[in-house]
C-alpha positions as CSV (number, residue, x, y, z in Angstrom):
1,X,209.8,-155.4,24.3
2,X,209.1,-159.2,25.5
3,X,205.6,-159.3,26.9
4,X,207.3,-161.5,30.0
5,X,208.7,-158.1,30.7
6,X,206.0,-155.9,30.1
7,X,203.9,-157.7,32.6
8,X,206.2,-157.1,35.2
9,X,207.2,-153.6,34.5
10,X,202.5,-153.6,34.8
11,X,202.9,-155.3,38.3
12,X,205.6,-153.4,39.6
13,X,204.0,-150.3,38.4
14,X,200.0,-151.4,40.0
15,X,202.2,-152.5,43.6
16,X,203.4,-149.3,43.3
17,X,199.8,-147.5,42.9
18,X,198.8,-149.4,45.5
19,X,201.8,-148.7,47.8
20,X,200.7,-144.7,47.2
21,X,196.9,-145.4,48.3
22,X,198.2,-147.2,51.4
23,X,200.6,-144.3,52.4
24,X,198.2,-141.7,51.7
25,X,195.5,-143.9,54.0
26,X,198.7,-143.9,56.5
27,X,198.2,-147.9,56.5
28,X,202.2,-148.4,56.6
29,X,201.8,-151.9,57.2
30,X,200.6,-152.3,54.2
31,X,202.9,-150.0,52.6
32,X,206.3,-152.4,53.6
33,X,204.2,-155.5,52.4
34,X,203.9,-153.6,49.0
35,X,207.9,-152.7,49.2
36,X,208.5,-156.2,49.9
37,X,206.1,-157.3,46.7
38,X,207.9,-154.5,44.6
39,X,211.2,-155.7,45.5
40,X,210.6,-159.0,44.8
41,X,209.1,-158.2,41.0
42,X,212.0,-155.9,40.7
43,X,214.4,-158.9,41.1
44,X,212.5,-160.9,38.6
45,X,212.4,-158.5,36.3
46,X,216.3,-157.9,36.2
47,X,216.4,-162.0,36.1
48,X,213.9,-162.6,33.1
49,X,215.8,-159.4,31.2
50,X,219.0,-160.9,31.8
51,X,217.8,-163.7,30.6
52,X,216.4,-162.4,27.4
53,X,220.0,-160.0,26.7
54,X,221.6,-163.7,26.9
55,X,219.5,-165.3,24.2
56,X,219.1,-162.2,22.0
57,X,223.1,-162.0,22.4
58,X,222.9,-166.1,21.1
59,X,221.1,-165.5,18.6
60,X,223.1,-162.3,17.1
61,X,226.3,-164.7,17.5
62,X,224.8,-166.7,16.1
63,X,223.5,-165.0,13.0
64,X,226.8,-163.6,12.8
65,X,228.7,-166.9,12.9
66,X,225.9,-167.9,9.7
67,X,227.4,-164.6,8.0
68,X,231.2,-165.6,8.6
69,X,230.5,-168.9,7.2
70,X,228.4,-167.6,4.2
71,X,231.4,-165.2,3.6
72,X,233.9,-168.1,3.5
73,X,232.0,-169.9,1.5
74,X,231.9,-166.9,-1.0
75,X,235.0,-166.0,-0.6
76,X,236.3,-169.9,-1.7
77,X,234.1,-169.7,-4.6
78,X,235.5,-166.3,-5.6
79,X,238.9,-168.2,-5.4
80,X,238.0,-171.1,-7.3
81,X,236.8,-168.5,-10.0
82,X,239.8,-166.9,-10.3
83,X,242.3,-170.1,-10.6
84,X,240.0,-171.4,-13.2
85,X,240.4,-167.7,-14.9
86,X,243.9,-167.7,-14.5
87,X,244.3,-171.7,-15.7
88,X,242.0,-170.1,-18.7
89,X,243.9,-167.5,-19.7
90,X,247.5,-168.6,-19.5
91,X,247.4,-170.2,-22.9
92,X,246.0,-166.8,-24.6
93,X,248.8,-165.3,-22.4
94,X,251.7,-167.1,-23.9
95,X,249.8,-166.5,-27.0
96,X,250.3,-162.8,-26.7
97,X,253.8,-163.2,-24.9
98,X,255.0,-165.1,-28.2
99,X,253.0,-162.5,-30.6
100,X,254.5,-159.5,-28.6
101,X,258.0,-160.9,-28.7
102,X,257.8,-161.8,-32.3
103,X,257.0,-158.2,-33.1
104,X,260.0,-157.0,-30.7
105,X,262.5,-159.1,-33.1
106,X,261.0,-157.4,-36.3
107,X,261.6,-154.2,-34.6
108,X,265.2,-154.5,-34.3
């Protein structure tokens, strides 16, 4: 968890400690300020985590926009591969295509 966070999950918890010592001292005065505090932290602590889903969901676009380009990339190289395979091996091809119909007219 983001310390940022943590702190105010700490400050919402001690307003609400205190909130419970004022209501037990019947000091309810105090105990709205305290709401009023909690609130407040409440509201920056949905904000700051909003904040932090946004750039965590950057950065796992991002990371996956990095994978879909390494991908391509591997993808075009496997391609390449191939074609200079396939350039390669055509003349041992007709090689074998010539061989094999050479042996199909000695059959006959």
């Amino acid at each position: 968890m983001d310390p940022q966070l943590l702190t105010y999950y700490e400050a919402i918890e001690r307003a609400s400690a205190d909130m419970l010592a004022a209501a037990r001292s019947g000091n309810w005065d105090e105990v709205l300020k305290l709401e009023g505090a909690c609130v407040l932290l409440i509201s920056q602590l949905k904000h700051a985590a909003e904040g932090q889903e946004a750039a965590q969901r950057e950065a796992r676009d991002e990371r996956a926009r990095a994978a879909a380009k390494a991908k391509s990339a591997i993808m075009q190289r496997i391609l390449i591969n191939d074609a200079e395979i396939r350039h390669l091996a055509e003349p041992w091809l007709q090689e074998l295509d010539e061989t094999l119909a050479g042996r199909r007219q000695t059959l006959h």
